[in-house]
C-alpha positions in Angstrom: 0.0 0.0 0.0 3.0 2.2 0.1 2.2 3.7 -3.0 -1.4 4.0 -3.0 -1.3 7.0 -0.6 1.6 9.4 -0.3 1.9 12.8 1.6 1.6 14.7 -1.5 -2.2 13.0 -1.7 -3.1 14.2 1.8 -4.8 18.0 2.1 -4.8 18.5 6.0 -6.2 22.1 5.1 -8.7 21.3 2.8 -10.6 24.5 2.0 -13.5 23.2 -0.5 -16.9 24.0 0.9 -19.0 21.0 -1.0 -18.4 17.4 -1.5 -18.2 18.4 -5.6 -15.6 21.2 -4.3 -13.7 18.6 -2.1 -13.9 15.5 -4.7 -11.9 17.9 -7.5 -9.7 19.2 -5.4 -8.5 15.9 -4.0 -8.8 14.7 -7.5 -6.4 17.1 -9.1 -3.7 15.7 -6.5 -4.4 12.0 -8.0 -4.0 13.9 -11.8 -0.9 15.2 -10.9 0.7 12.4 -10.0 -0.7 10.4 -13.1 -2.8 8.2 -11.3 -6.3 9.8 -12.9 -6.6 9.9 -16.9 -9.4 12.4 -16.9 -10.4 14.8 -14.6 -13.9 15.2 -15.8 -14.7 11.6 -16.5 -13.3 10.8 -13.3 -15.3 13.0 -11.8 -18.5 12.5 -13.3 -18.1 8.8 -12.3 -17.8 9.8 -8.8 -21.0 12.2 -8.8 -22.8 9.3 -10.2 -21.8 7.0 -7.0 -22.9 10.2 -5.2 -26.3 10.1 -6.7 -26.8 6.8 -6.2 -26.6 6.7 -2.6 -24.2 9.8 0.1 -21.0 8.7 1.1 -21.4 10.4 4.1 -21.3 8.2 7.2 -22.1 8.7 10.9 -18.7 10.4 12.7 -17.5 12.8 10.4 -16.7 11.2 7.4 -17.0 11.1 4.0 -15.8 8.4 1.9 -16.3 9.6 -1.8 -15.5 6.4 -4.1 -15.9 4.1 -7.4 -14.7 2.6 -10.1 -13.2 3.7 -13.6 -11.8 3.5 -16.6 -10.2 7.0 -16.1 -8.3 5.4 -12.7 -4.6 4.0 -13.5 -3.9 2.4 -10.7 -5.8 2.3 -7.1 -5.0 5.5 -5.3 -6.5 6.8 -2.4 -6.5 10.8 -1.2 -7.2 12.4 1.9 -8.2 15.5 3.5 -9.0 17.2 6.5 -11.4 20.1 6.4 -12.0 22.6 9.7 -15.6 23.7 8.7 -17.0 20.1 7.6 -18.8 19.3 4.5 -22.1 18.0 4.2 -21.7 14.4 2.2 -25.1 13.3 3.5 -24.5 11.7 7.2 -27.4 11.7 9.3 -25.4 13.6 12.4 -23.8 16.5 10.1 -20.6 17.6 7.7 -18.3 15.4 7.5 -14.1 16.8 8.6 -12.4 13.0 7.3 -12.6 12.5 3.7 -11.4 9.8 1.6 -11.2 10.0 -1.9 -10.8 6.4 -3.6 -10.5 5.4 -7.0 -10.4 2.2 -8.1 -9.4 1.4 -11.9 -12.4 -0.3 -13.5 -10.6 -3.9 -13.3 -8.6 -3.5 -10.1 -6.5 -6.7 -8.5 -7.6 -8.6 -5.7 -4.5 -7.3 -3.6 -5.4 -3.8 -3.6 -9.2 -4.0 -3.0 -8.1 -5.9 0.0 -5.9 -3.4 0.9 -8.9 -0.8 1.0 -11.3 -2.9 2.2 -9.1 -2.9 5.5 -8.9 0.6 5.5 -12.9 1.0 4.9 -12.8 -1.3 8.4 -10.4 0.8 10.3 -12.3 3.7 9.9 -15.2 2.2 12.2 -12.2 2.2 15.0 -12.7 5.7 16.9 -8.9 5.6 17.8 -7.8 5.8 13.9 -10.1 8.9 13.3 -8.8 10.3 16.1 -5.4 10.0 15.7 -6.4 11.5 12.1 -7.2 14.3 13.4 -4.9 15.5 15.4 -1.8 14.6 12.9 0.4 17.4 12.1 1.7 17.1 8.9 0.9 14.9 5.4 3.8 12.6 6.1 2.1 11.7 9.4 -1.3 11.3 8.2 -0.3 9.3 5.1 1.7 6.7 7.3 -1.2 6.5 9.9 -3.3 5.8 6.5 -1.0 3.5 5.2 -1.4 1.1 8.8 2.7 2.1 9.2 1.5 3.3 12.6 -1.2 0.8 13.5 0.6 0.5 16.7 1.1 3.5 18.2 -1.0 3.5 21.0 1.0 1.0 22.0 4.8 0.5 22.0 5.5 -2.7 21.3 6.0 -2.3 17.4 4.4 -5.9 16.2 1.8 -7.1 18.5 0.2 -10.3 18.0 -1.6 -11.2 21.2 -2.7 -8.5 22.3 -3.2 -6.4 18.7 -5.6 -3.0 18.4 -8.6 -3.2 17.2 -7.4 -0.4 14.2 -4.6 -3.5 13.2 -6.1 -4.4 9.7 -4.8 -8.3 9.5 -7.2 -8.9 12.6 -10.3 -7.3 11.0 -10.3 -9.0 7.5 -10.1 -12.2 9.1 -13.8 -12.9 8.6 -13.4 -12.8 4.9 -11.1 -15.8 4.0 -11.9 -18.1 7.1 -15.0 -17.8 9.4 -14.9 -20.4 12.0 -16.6 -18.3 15.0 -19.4 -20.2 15.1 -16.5 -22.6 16.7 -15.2 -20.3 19.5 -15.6 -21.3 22.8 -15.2 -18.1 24.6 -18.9 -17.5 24.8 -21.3 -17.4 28.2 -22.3 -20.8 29.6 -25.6 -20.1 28.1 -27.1 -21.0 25.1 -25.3 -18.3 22.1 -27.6 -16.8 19.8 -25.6 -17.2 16.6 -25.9 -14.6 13.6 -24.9 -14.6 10.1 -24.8 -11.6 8.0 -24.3 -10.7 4.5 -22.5 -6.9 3.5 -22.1 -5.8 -0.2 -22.3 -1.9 -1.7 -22.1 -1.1 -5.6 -18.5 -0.5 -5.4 -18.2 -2.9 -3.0 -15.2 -0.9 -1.9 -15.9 0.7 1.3 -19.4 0.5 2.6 -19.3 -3.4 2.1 -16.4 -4.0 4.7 -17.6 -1.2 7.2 -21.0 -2.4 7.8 -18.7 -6.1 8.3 -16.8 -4.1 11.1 -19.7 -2.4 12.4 -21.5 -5.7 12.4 -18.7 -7.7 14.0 -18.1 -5.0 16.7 -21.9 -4.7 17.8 -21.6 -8.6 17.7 -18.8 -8.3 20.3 -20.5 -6.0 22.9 -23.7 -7.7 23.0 -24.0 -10.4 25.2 -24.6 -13.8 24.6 -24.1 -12.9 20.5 -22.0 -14.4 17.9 -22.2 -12.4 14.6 -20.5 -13.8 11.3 -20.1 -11.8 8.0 -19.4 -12.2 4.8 -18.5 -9.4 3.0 -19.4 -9.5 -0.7 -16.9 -6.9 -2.4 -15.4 -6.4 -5.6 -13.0 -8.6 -4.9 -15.2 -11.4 -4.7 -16.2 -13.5 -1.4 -15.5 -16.5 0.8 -18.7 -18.0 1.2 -19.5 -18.8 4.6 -19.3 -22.4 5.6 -22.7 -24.2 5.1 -22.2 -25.6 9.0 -21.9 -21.9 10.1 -24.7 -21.2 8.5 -26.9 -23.9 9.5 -26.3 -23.3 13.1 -27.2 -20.0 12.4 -30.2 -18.7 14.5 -31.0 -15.5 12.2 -30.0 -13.5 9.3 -29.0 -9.9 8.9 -28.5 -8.8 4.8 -27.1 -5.3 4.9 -27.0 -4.2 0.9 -27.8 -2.2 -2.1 -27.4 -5.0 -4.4 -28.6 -7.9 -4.9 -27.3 -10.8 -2.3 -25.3 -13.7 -4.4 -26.8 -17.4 -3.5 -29.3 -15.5 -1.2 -30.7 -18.8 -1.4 -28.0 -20.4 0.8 -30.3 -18.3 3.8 -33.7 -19.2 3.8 -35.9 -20.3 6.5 -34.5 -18.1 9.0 -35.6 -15.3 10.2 -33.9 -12.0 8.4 -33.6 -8.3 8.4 -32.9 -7.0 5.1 -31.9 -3.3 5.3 -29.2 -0.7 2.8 -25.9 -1.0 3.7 -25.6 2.2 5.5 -28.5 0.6 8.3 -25.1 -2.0 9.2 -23.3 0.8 9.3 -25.2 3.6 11.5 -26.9 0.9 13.4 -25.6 -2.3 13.8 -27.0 -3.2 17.4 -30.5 -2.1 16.8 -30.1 -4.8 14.0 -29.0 -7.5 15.7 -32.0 -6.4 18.8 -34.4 -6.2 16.0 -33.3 -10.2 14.2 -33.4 -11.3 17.9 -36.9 -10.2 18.4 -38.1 -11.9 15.3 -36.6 -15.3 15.9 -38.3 -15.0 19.4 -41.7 -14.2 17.8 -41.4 -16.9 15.7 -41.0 -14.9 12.6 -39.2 -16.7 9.3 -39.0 -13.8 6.4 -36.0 -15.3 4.8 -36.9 -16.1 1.0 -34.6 -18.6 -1.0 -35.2 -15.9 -4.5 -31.5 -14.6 -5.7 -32.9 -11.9 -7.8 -33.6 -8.6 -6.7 -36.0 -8.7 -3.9 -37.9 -6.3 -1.9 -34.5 -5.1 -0.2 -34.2 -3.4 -3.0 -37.3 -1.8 -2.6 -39.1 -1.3 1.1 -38.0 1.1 2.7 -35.8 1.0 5.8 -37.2 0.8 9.3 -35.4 4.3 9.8 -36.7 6.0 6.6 -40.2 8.2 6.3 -43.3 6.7 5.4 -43.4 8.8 1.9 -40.0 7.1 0.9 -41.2 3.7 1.9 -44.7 4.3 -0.2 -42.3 5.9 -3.6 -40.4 2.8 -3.3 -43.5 0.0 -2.6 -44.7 2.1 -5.7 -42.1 1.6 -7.9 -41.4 -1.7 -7.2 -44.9 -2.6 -8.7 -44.4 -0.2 -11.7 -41.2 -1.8 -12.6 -42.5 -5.5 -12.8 -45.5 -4.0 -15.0 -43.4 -2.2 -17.5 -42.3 -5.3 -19.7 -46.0 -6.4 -19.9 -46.8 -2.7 -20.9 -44.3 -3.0 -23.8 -45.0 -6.5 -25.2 -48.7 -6.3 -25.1 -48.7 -2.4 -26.0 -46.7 -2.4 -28.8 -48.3 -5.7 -30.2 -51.3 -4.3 -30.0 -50.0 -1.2 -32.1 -48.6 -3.5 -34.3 -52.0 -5.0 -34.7 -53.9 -1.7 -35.3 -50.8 -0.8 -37.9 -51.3 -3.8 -39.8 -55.0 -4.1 -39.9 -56.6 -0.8 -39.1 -58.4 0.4 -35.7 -61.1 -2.1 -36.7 -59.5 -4.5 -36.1 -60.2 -4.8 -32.2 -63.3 -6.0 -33.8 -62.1 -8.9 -35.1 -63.4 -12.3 -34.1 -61.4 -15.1 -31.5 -58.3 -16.2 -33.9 -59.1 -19.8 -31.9 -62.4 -20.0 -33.7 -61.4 -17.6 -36.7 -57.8 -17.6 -38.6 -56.9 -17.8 -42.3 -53.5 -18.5 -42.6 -53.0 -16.0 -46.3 -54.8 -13.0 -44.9 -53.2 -10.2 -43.2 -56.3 -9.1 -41.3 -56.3 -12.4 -39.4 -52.4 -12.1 -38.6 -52.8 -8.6 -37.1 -55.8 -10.0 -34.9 -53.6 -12.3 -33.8 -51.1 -9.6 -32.6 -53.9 -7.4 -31.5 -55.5 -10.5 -29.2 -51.9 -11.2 -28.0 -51.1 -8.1 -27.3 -54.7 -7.4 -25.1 -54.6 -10.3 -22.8 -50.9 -9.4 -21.7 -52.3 -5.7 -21.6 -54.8 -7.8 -19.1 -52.4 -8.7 -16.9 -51.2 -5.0 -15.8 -53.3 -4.5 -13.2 -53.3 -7.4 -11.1 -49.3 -7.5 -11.9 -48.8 -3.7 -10.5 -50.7 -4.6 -7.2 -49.4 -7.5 -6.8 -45.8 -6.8 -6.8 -46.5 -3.6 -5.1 -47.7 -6.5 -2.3 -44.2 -8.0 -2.8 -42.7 -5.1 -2.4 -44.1 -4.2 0.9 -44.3 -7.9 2.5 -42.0 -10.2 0.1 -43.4 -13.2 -1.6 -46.6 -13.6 0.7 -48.1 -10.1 -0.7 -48.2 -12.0 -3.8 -51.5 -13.8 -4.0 -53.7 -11.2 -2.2 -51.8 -8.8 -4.4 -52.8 -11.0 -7.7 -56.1 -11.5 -6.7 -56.9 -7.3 -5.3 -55.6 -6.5 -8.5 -58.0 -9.2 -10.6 -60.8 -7.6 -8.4 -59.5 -3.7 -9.6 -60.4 -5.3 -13.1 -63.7 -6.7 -12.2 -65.1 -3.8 -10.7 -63.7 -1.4 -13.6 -61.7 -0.2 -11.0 -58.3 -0.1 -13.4 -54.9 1.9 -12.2 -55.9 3.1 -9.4 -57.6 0.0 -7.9 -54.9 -1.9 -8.5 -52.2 0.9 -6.4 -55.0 0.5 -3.6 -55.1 -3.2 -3.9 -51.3 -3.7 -3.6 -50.8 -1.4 -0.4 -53.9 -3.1 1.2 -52.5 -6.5 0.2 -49.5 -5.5 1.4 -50.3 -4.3 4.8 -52.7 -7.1 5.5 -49.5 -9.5 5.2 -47.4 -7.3 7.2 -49.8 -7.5 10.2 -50.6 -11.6 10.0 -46.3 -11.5 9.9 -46.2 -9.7 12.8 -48.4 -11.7 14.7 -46.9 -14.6 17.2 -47.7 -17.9 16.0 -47.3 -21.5 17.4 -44.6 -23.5 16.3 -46.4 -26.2 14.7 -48.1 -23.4 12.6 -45.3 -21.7 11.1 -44.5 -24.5 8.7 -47.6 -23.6 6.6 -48.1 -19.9 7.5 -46.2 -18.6 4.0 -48.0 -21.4 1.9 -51.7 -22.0 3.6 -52.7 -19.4 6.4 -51.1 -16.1 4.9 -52.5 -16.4 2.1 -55.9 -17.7 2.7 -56.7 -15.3 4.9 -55.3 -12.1 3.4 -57.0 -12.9 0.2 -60.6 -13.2 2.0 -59.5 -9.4 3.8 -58.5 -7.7 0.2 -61.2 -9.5 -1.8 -63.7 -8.2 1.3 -61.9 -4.7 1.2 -62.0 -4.2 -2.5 -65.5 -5.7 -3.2 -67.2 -4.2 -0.7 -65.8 -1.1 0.8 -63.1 0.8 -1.0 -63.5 -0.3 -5.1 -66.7 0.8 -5.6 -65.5 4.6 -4.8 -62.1 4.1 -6.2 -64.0 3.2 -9.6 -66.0 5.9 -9.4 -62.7 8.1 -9.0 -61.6 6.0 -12.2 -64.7 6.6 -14.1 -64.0 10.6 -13.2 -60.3 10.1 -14.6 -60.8 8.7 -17.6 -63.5 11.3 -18.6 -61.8 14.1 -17.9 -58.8 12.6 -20.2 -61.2 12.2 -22.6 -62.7 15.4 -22.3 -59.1 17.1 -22.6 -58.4 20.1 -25.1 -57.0 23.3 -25.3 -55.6 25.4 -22.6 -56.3 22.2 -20.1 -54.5 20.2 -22.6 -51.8 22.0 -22.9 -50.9 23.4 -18.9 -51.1 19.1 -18.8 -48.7 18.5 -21.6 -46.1 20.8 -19.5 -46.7 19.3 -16.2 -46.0 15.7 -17.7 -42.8 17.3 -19.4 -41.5 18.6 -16.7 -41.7 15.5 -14.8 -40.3 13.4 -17.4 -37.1 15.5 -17.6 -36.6 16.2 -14.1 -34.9 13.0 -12.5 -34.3 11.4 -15.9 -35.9 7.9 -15.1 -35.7 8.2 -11.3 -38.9 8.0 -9.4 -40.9 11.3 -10.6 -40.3 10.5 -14.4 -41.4 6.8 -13.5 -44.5 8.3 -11.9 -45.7 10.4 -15.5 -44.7 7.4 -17.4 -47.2 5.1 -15.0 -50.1 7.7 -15.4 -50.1 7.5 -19.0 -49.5 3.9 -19.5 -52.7 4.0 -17.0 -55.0 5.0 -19.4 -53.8 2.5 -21.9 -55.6 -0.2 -19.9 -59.0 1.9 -21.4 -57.5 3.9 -24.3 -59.8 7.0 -25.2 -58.8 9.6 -27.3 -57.3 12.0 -24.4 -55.4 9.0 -22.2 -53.7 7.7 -26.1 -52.5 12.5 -26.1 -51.1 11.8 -22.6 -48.8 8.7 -23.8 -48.1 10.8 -26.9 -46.8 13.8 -25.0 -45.1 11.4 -21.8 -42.8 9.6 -24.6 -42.1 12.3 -26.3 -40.7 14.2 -23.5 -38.9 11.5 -22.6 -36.7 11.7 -25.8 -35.7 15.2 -25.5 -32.9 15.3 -22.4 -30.7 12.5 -24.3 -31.3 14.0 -28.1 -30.3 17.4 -26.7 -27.1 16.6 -25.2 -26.1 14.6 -28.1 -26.6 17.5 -30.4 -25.2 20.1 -27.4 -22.2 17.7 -27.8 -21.9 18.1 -31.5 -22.9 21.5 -32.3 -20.4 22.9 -29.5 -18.0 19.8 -28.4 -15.5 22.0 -26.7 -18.1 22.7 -23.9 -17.9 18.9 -22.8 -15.1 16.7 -21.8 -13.8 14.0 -24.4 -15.8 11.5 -21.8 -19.1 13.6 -22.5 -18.3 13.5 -26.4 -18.1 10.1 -26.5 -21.4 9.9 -24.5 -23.3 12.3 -26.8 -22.8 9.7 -29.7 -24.3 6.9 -27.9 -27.2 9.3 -26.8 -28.4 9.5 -30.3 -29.5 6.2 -29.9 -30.7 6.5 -26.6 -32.9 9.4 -27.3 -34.4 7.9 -30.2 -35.4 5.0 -28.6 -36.9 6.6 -25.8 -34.5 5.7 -23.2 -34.3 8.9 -20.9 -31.7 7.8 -18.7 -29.2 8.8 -21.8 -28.7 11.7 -20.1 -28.0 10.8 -16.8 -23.9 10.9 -17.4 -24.1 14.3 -18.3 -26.6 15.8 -15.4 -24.6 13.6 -13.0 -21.6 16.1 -14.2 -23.2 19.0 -14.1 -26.6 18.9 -12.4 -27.7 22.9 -12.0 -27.1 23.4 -15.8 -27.9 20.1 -17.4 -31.6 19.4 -15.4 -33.0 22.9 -16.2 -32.0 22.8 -19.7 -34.0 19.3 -19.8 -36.8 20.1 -18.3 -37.8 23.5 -20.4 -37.3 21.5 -23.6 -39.0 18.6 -22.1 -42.0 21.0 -21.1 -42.1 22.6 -24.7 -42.5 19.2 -26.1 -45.0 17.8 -24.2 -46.9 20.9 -24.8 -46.9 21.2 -27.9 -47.6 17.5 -28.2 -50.8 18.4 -26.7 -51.4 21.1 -28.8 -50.9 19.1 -32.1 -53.4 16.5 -30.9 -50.6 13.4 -31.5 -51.8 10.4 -30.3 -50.0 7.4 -29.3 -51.1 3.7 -28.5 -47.6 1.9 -28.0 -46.0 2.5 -24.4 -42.8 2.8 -25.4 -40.4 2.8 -29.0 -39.6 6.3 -29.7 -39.5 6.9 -33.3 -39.2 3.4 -34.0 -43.6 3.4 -33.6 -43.8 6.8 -35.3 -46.2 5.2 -38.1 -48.4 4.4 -35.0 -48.7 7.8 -33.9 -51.2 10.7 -34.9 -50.5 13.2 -36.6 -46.4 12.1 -36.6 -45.1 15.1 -38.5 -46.5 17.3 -36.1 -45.0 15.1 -33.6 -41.9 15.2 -34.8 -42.0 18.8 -35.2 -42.9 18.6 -30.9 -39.4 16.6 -30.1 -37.6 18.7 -32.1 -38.3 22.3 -30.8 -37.8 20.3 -27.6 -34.4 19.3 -28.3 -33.6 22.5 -29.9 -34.9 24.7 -26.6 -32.6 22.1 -24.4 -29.9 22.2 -26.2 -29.9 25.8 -26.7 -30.3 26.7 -23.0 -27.1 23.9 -21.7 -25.0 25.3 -24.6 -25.8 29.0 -22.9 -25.3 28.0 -19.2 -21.9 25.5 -20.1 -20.8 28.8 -22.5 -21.5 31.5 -19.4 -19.0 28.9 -16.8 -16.6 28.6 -19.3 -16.3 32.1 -19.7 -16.0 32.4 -16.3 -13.4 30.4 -15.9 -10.3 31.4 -18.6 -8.6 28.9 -17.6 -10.4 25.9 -18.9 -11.1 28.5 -22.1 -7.1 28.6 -22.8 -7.1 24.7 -22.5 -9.9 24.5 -24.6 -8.6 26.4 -27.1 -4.9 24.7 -27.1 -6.7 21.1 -27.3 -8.4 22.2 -30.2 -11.9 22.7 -28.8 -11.3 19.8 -26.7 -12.2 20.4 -22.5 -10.6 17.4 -20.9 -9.9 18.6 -17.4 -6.2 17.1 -17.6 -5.9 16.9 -21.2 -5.8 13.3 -20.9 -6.6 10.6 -23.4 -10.5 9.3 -23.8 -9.8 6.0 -25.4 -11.7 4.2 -23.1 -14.5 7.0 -22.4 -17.9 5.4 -22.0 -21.2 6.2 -20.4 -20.6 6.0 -17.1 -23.0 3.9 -15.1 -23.2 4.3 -11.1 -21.7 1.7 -9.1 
């Protein structure tokens, strides 16, 4: 590690005033020494790490980090800051702050190496001794673990090693025999195993392991084993271990690898920052459901409703976006197969063709009419399935595979009692909750067995189907009924002010939770197309095309505004726009966030508006300008995205032209690099669109 961190990488004055401030400043240290490519690209990879989840963590630090192709080799900067700097920590600004970057196919011997660093900062001693070192030489040492024993003088302590020595702490990951240790109380230990893994799977990863391990440690009668799943792979725990495990604790933000290896015990699945912040109200909460009898653990390795509920510790409104989502997400592919095969249908035989008769009873192999009314039918009963699929996975969301069948079955009811969209969101969160409250229930031992296969969902169907039948549908429909005539009913002014709204919202978080919410109202009214619901699917996608389009034009009309990275970007984003994919643009806002966002969202506005205006129409959820044929009025549609684009790209060239005349220095490297910003004037060969990790 002696060259991953020098003195002339540690800032002990660190002046910045905002984590953007503080990651480029740090970073220039690492592009001076020839360890970072790119400047910008680096740094755009790091804000996208940033917007996936803060780096700030409880104590005072900020760990800033990820992974790319811009990295030469694994480098690691530091500095110290006397005001603080807010990275997103529940208890303030952070004063510690660790810049790493990782190269995008980093060895096995380094990640180590920083995964016992991530570790050591959970030991209050290190931190301290950080801030109270004089100069960078000291710092870097004490970084480096050349000092771990300085609290002590015996220079190479085995027996009686600090906690801050990092051997000691990434023992766990290559052998975990402490479900062996006889060191515990007379008494019966109650043995936990845990699972820890982050996108980078850097530095969160190994310090909810520590975290876990030390709250293991101090609470009696407990015996807490980790694996840590990080970048550099993992040591799977020993299926005995396991076994003889009384509970589970999964502390991530991706999925868990061989989840399956854990089921039928009882779990707590929270974010990786829950093992970090709180690691004993964890291992008191996985106590409490073993005692009650509780088994949540599911034996499904794809991505489960971790990656969706909320945490015990967030607000109710984040838990309901994410419930939410999680239900839109799972309906999206059946919106695009049976939408556009129903568009497909319409294009091949005409809008009468939805009168056509059963192609079971009715098919002639030579005519074209019967093979679109075989797309059309196709199409319509996988267009059947969206409601019931939304509330029920907005159940699985909220309560894991038991929310599944009174979620199905709510949703089936939605359908039945021409409740559509909105029956279905209220089916799922009643569904939902119903399970949540049977799970939280003690039950008797010989019970449990069949509680997730015969009682849950017996009797949280009969409370849903009882809800939904005879209490809440009938006014929800009635709500529906109102919706869908109003849609219908749409035009002018009204028409319009809605064509903005839905702009704005497509263009505002760029396929984050807001654009997914405008994108679920107007695939809504596809379930019961009318005239004003097929103007609101017209405007959503074509709002939706504008943010990528206009930065890859931005990025060819005026390329020295954007770094060779962003360049490189801007080509793909052609495709990307014209497809309809929004989150094309995400490298560039992640960049530059204040001029990139508002530039997106007036263009996106525009466009939706004057969607609106020009009565387009649109029956397909999703295609961009692949389904123009199957859109009304599709010159006039076109004409929409492209005053869009033009608006957006207009307004980020403006704001990117005013900064860079502010700032003459990046103009005089422009100009020398032949209209070419690239922070450090590095090479772009391996520029790509960066994704957040």
């Amino acid at each position: 590690m002696s060259d991953m961190i020098t003195a002339d990488l540690v800032d002990l004055d660190l002046a910045a005033e905002t984590k953007e401030a503080a990651a480029r400043s740090l970073a220039e240290r690492m592009v001076t020494l020839g360890r970072v490519t790119d400047l910008d690209g680096f740094l755009a990879d790091v804000a996208a790490r940033e917007a996936q989840m803060p780096t700030g963590l409880d104590g005072g630090i900020g760990i800033p980090h990820c992974r790319s192709a811009h990295v030469s080799e694994p480098t690691l900067a530091f500095g110290r800051s006397a005001r603080g700097i807010d990275f997103g920590a529940p208890d303030g600004p952070a004063d510690l702050i660790f810049l790493i970057a990782a190269p995008a196919g980093a060895d096995d011997a380094h990640l180590t190496i920083l995964s016992a660093l991530a570790r050591r900062l959970m030991n209050e001693d290190f931190t301290t001794a950080l801030r109270t070192a004089t100069d960078a030489t000291a710092a870097a040492s004490l970084i480096r673990g050349e000092d771990a024993a300085r609290a002590e003088s015996a220079p190479q302590p085995d027996a009686q090693a600090p906690v801050e020595e990092p051997p000691a702490a990434e023992e766990p990951r290559t052998a975990p025999p402490a479900a062996e240790e006889p060191t515990k109380p007379a008494d019966r230990v109650f043995r936990i195993v845990a699972v820890t893994s982050c996108p980078t799977g850097i530095a969160h990863t190994y310090m909810a392991a520590e975290a876990l391990e030390q709250a293991g440690q101090q609470a009696a009668g407990v015996e807490v084993v980790v694996e840590p799943q990080g970048s550099a792979g993992f040591n799977r725990l020993d299926p005995a271990v396991i076994a003889a495990a009384d509970a589970v604790i999964f502390a991530h933000d991706v999925p868990v690898r061989e989840k399956e290896r854990f089921a039928g015990k009882p779990t707590v699945d929270v974010g990786v920052k829950a093992g970090i912040n709180r690691p004993a109200e964890l291992i008191a909460e996985v106590r409490g459901k073993a005692e009650r009898g509780e088994i949540t653990g599911t034996a499904s390795d794809h991505a489960s409703p971790v990656d969706n509920a909320g945490e015990p510790g967030e607000g109710y409104g984040t838990k309901l976006r994410k419930w939410l989502m999680s239900g839109v997400s799972y309906m999206v592919p059946f919106v695009a197969a049976g939408g556009l095969l129903i568009a497909l249908g319409f294009a091949i035989g005409g809008y009468t063709i939805n009168k056509a008769p059963s192609v079971a009873e009715h098919f002639i192999w030579t005519d074209h009419t019967s093979w679109a009314a075989l797309l059309f039918q196709i199409g319509g009963l996988a267009f059947s399935f969206l409601v019931p699929v939304l509330a029920g996975y907005i159940a699985y969301g909220m309560a894991d595979r038991p929310g599944l069948v009174p979620g199905f079955v709510g949703g089936s009811i939605a359908l039945t009692i021409n409740a559509g969209f909105l029956g279905g969101l209220a089916a799922g969160l009643i569904a939902g909750g119903t399970v949540m409250a049977i799970q939280r229930l003690r039950v008797p031992a010989p019970l449990r067995g069949i509680m997730p296969v015969v009682v849950i969902p017996l009797i949280s169907s009969a409370i849903v189907g009882f809800l939904m039948f005879l209490v809440v549908g009938k006014p929800i429909a009635s709500l529906q009924k109102a919706l869908t005539d109003w849609l219908s009913g749409l035009s002018g002014a009204n028409a319009i002010i809605l064509g903005v709204i839905l702009g704005l919202m497509m263009c505002f978080d760029l396929g984050g939770p807001l654009n997914k919410v405008a994108y679920a109202f107007a695939v809504g009214g596809l379930a019961n197309p009318n005239e004003g619901s097929l103007k609101v699917m017209a405007a959503v996608m074509a709002a939706g095309m504008v943010p990528p389009l206009a930065m890859a034009l931005a990025t060819t009309v005026r390329g020295r505004l954007f770094t060779r990275t962003e360049r490189e970007n801007g080509k793909a984003a052609w495709v990307l726009g014209a497809s309809f994919i929004t989150e094309g643009a995400i490298p560039f806002a992640a960049a530059d966030p204040l001029r990139v966002i508002p530039s997106a969202m007036a263009g996106g506005a525009v466009t939706g508006g004057l969607s609106m205006l020009f009565e387009c129409t649109l029956r397909a959820p999703h295609g961009g300008i692949f389904v123009i044929p199957l859109i009304g009025n599709p010159f006039l549609y076109l004409i929409a995205i492209a005053a869009g684009t033009a608006v957006s790209t207009g307004l980020v060239i403006l704001l990117k032209g005013a900064r860079k005349t502010g700032r003459p220095d990046q103009a005089a490297e422009a100009g020398s690099t032949g209209g070419a910003v690239t922070g450090d004037g590095g090479a772009g060969a391996d520029a790509k669109i960066p994704v957040a990790v």
